[in-house]
VEXDRENNU-418742 format. One record per atom (N, C-alpha, C, CB): x, y, z. Coordinates in steps of 0.02 Angstrom, whole numbers, plus 50000, padded with zeros to 5 digits. Glycine has a CB too. Example, Ala and Ser with C-alpha at 12.3 -4.5 7.8 and 13.67 -1.06 7.14 Angstrom:
2
506604971650390 506154977550390 506604983550390 505654977650452 506424988850354 506844994750357 506455000250394 507044997050286 
END
This chain:
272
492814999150812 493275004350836 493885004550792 493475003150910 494195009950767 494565010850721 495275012250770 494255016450669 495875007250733 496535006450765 496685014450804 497165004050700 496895015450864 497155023050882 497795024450865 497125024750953 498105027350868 498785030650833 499235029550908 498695041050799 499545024750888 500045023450965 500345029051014 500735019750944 500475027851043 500585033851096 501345037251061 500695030251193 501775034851034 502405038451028 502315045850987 502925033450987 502225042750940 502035050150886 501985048250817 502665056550883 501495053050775 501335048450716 502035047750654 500595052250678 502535051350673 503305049850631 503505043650646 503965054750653 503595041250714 503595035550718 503395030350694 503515035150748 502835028750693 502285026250652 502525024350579 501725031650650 502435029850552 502655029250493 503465026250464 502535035350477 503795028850534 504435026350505 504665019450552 505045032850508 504165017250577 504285008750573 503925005950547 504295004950623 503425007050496 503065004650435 503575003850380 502495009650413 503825011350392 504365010650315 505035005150330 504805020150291 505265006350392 505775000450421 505574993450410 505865000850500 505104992650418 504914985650416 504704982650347 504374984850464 504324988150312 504084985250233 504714984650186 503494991050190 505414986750210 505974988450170 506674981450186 506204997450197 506264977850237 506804972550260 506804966050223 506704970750335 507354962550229 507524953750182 506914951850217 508414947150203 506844949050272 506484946450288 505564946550250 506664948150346 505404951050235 504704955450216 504664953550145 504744964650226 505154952850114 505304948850057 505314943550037 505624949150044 505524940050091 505434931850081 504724931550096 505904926350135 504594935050140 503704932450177 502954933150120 503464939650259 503194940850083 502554940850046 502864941749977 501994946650070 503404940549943 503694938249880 503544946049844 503264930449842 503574943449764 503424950249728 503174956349739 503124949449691 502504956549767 501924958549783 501984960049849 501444954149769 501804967149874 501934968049946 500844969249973 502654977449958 500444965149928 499854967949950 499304962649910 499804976449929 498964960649939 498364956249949 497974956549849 497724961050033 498124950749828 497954949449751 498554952649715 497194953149724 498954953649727 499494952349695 499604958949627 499394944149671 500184955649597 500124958249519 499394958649477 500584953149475 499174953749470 498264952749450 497824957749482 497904945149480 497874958749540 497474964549559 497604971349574 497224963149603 498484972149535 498734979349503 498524979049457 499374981449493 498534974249406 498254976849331 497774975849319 498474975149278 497184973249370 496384976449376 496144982349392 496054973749417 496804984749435 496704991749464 496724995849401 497284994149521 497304996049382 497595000549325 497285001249252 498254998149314 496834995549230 496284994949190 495745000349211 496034987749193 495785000449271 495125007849282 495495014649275 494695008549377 496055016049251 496285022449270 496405025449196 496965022249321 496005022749151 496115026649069 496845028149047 495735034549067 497355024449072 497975026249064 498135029748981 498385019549083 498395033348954 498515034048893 499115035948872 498145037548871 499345034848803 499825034948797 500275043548796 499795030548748 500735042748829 501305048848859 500905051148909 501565055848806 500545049448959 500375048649014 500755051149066 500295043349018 500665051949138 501165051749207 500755048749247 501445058949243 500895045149271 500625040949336 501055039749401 500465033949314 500875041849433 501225042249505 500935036849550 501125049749543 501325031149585 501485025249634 501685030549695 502185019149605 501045029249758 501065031449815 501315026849851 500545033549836 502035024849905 502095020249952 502205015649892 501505019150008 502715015349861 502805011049791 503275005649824 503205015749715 503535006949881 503714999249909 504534998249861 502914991649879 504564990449826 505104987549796 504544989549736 505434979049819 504254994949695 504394994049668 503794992149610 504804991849693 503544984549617 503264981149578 502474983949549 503284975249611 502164989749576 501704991849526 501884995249494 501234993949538 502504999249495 502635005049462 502975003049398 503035009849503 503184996749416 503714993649338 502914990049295 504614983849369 502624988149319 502104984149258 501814989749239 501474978049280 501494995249280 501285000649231 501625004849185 501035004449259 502305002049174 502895006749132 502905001749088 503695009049166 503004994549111 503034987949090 502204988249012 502894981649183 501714988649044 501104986649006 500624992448976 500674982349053 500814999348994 500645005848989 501185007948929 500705009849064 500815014148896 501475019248868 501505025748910 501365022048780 501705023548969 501565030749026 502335030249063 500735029349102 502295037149084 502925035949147 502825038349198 503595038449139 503325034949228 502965033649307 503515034449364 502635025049316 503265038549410 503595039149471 503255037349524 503805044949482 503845033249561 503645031049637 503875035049677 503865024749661 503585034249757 503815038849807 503785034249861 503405045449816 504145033949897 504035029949960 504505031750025 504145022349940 504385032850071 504785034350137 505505031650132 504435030950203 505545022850112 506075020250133 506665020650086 505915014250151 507125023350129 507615023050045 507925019950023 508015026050026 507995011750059 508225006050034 507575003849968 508325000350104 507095005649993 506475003649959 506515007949886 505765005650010 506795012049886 506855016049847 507605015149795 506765021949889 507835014149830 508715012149783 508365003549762 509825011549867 508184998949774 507674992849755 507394993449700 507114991549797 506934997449699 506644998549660 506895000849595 506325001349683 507405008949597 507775009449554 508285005449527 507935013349565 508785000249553 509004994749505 508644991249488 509394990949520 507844987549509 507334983249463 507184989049399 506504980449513 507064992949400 506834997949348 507474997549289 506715006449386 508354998149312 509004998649274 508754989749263 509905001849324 508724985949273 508884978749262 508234977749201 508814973249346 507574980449225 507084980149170 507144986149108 506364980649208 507704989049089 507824992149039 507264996849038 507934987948984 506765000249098 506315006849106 506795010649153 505485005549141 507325011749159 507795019449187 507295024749164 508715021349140 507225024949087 507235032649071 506345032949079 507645035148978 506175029049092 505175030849103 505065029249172 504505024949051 505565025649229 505175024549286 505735029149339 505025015149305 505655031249383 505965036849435 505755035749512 505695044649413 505875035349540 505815033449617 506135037449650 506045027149639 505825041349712 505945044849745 505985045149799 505785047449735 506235047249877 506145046849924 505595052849957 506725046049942 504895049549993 504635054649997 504035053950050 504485056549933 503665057350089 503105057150112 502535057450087 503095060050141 502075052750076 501085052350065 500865059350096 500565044450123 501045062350146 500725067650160 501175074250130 500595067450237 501755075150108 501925080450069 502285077350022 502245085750101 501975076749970 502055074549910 502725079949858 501215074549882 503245076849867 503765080349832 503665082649746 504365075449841 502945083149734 502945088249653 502325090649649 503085083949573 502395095149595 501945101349591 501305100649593 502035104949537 500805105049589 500115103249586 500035100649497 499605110749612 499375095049481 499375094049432 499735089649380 499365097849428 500365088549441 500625085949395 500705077649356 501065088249413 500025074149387 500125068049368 499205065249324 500425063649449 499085063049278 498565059649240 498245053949288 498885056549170 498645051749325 498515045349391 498985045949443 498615036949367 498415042649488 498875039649563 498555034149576 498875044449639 499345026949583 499085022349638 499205021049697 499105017749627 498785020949731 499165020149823 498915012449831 498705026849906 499235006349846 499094998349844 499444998849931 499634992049765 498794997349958 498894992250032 499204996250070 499354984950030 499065003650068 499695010350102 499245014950127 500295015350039 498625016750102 498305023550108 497925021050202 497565025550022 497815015550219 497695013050284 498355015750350 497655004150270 498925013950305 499415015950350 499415022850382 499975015250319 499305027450321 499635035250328 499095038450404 499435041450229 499675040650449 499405042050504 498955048150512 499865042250544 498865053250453 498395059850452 498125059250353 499035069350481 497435053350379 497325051450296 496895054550258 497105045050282 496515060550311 496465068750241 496815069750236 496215075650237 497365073750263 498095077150254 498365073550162 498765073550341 498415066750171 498865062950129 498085062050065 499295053950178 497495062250086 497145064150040 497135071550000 496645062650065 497195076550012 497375080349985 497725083049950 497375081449999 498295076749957 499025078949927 499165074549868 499655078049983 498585067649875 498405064649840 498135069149757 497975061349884 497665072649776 497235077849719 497495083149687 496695081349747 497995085149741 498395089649722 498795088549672 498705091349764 499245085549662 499545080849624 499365078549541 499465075649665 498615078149556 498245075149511 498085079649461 497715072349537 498135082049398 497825085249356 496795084549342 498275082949300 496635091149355 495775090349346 495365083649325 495555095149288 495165082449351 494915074749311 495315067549282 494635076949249 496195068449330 496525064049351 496045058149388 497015067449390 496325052749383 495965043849418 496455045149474 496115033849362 496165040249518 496605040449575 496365034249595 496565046649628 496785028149592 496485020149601 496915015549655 496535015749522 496665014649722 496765011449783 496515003949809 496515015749821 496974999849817 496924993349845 496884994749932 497634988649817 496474991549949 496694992550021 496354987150083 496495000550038 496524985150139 496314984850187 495654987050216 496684986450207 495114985550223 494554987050252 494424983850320 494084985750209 494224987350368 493944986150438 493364987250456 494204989050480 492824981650487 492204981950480 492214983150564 491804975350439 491494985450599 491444985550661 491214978150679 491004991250682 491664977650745 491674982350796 492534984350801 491304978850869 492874981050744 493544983850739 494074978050765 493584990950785 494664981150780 495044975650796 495404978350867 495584973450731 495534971050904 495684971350950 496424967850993 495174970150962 496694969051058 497504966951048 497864968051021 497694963151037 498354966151010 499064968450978 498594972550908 499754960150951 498444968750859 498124970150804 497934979250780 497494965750817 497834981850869 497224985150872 498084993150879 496424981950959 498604989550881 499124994850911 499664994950853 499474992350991 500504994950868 501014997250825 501084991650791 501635000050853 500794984750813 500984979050775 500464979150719 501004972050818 499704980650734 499314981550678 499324986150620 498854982250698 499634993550640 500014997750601 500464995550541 500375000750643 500954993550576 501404989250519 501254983950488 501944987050539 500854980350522 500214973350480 499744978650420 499354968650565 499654984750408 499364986250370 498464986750384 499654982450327 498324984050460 497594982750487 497444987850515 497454977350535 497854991150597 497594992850630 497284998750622 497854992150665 497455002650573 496995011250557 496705011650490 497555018750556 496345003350473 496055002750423 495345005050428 496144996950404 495075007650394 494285008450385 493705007150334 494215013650390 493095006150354 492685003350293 492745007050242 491995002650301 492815003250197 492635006150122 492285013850115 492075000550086 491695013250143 491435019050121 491825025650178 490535018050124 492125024050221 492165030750252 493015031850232 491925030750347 493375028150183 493995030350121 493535034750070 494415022250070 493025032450044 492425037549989 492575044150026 491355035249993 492285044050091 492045050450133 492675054250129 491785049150216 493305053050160 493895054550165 494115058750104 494245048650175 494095054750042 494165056249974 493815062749944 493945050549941 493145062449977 492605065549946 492975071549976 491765063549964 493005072050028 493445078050078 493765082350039 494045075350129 494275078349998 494785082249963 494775083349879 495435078849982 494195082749881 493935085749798 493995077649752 494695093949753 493795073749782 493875066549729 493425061849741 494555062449735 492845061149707 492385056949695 492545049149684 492085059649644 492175046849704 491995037549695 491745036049631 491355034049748 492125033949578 491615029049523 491585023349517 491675029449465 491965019749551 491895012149548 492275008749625 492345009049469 491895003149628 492385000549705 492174991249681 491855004649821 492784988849723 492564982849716 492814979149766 492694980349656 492654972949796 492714970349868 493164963549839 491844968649916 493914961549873 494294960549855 494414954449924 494654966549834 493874953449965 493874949450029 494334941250014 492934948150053 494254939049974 494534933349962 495514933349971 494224931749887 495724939549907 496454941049905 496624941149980 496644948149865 496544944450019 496794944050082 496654940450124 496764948050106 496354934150139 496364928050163 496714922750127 495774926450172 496854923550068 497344920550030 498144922450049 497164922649959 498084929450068 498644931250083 499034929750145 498594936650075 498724929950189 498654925750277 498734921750292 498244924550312 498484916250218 498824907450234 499354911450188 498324897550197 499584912850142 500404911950126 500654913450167 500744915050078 500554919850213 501164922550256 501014916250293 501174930850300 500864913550312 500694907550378 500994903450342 499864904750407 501194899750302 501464894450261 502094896850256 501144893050194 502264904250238 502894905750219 503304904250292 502934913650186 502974908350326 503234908150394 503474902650440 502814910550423 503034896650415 503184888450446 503954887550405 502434880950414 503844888650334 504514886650303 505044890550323 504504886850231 505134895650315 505704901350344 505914899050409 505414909450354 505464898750481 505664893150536 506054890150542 505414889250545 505914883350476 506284878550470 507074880050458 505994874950423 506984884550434 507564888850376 508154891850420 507154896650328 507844894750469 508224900150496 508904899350525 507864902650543 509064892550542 509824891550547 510404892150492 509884885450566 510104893950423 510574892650366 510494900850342 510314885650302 509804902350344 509754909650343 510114915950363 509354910350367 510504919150384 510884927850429 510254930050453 511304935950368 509864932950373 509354938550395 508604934850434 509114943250316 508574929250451 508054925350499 508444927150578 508024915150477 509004928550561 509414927450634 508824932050682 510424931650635 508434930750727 508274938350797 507444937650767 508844950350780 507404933750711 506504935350696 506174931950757 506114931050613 505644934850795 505214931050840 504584929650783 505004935850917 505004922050777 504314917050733 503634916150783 504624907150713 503874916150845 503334915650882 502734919750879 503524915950935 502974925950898 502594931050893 502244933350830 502914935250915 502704931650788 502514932350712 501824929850690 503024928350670 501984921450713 501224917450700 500554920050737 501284909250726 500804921650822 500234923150840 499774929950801 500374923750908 500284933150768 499994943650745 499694938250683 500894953850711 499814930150658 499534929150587 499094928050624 499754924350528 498844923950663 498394919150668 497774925550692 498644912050726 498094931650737 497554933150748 497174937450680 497604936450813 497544940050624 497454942250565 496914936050541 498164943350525 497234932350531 496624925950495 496074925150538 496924917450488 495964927850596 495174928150634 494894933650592 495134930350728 495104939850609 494964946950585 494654944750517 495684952350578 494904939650470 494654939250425 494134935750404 494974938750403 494354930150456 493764922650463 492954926250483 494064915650553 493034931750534 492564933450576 492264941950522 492984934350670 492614944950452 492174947950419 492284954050448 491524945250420 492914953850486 493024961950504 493494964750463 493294963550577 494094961450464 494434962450404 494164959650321 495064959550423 494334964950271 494364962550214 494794968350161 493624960750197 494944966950093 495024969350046 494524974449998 495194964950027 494784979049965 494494981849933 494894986549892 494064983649966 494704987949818 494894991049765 494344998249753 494894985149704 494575004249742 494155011749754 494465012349712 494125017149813 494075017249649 494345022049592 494145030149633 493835020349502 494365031849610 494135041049613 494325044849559 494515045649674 493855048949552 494115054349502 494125062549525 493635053749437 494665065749522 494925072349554 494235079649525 495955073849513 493735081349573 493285085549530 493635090149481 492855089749573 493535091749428 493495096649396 493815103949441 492755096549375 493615106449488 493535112849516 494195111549574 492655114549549 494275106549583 494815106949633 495485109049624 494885101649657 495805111749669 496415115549669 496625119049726 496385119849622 
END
């Protein structure tokens, strides 16, 4: 059974995803990397997307940041991020002024489902550990392609949910913002995709990165604990609750419902 869309409304949703992926705390917990294999499994991603040089590549839900600087970083492309939060977004833009890419990387404040630029206008899109979140994910597929110039790549890390799905907290606003609860199998992101004019050429199953990722947050989380009297921004965290949303994540994973996965697409020809 696939997570339901909490009762408030799907703005909500979204904007305590973006509240929460944009806080100190969220930073200490999953470090550089806001998504399961890390830097290593951005620039596995980005190896499938024919990047070339004077390029545009557009970062969907770009977070603090960190895929959009290595592909400016290891690419001759430039690159704009978009992301809801606009702390997440001013972040990002001083890592970009501090890494001397100002004039090739750009960050924007913006919605996955109305994508603030023209049709066509990008050679790539990556969406890492986000396209699970977006609460109407044809809608944000579409806008995805749109975006994309004819035979644009379009290359996604993500969260996968196997049946019979997830259940408890997992299954509601806490699994939402965990990045689980409105995850779906691999192939029915293909289907989704296929929807909006963008084919599957490659996929790859990424199950390990995110059980790797579950003991860090679980490790990070024991240490931070310890921490939290010397800490401000620990001040009000319920560690409690925290461990239990890990522990039940590390079943989800133990038990083969949850896992990882990497999707290329390419935008048909005819779409528009």
């Amino acid at each position: 059974m696939k997570g339901s869309l909490p009762a408030e409304t799907p703005e909500l949703t979204k904007s305590c995803c973006a509240a929460a992926y944009s806080g100190d705390v969220v930073a200490m917990v999953l470090g550089e990397s806001y998504h399961p294999g890390g830097l290593t499994l951005t620039r596995g991603l980005l190896g499938h997307l024919g990047l070339a040089s004077g390029g545009r590549v557009l970062d969907v839900a770009s977070g603090p940041g960190a895929t959009a600087l290595v592909a400016a970083t290891e690419h001759p492309v430039e690159v704009d991020g978009v992301d809801l939060s606009e702390s997440n977004v001013a972040r990002a833009a001083e890592a970009a002024r501090e890494g001397g890419l100002e004039g090739r990387v750009r960050f924007h404040v913006g919605d996955a489902e109305r994508l603030p630029f023209p049709d066509g206008a990008f050679d790539a899109v990556v969406c890492e550990c986000a396209f699970c979140t977006f609460p109407d994910k044809a809608t944000a597929a579409r806008e995805l392609a749109r975006v994309l110039r004819p035979g644009g790549r379009l290359g996604i890390t993500d969260v996968t949910i196997a049946p019979p799905g997830l259940t408890g907290e997992l299954a509601g606003l806490a699994g939402w913002v965990a990045c689980l609860a409105d995850a779906r199998p691999l192939e029915e992101y293909s289907s989704i995709l296929a929807g909006a004019g963008m084919r599957t050429v490659h996929t790859e199953r990424h199950d390990p990165a995110l059980a790797r990722m579950v003991e860090q947050i679980d490790a990070r989380l024991r240490a931070l604990r310890m921490m939290r009297s010397t800490i401000p921004a620990l001040t009000g965290v319920d560690f409690e609750r925290a461990a239990d949303l890990t522990a039940q994540a590390a079943a989800a994973v133990r038990d083969g419902i949850a896992g990882y996965a990497m999707l290329v697409a390419v935008r048909d020809q005819g779409t528009g």
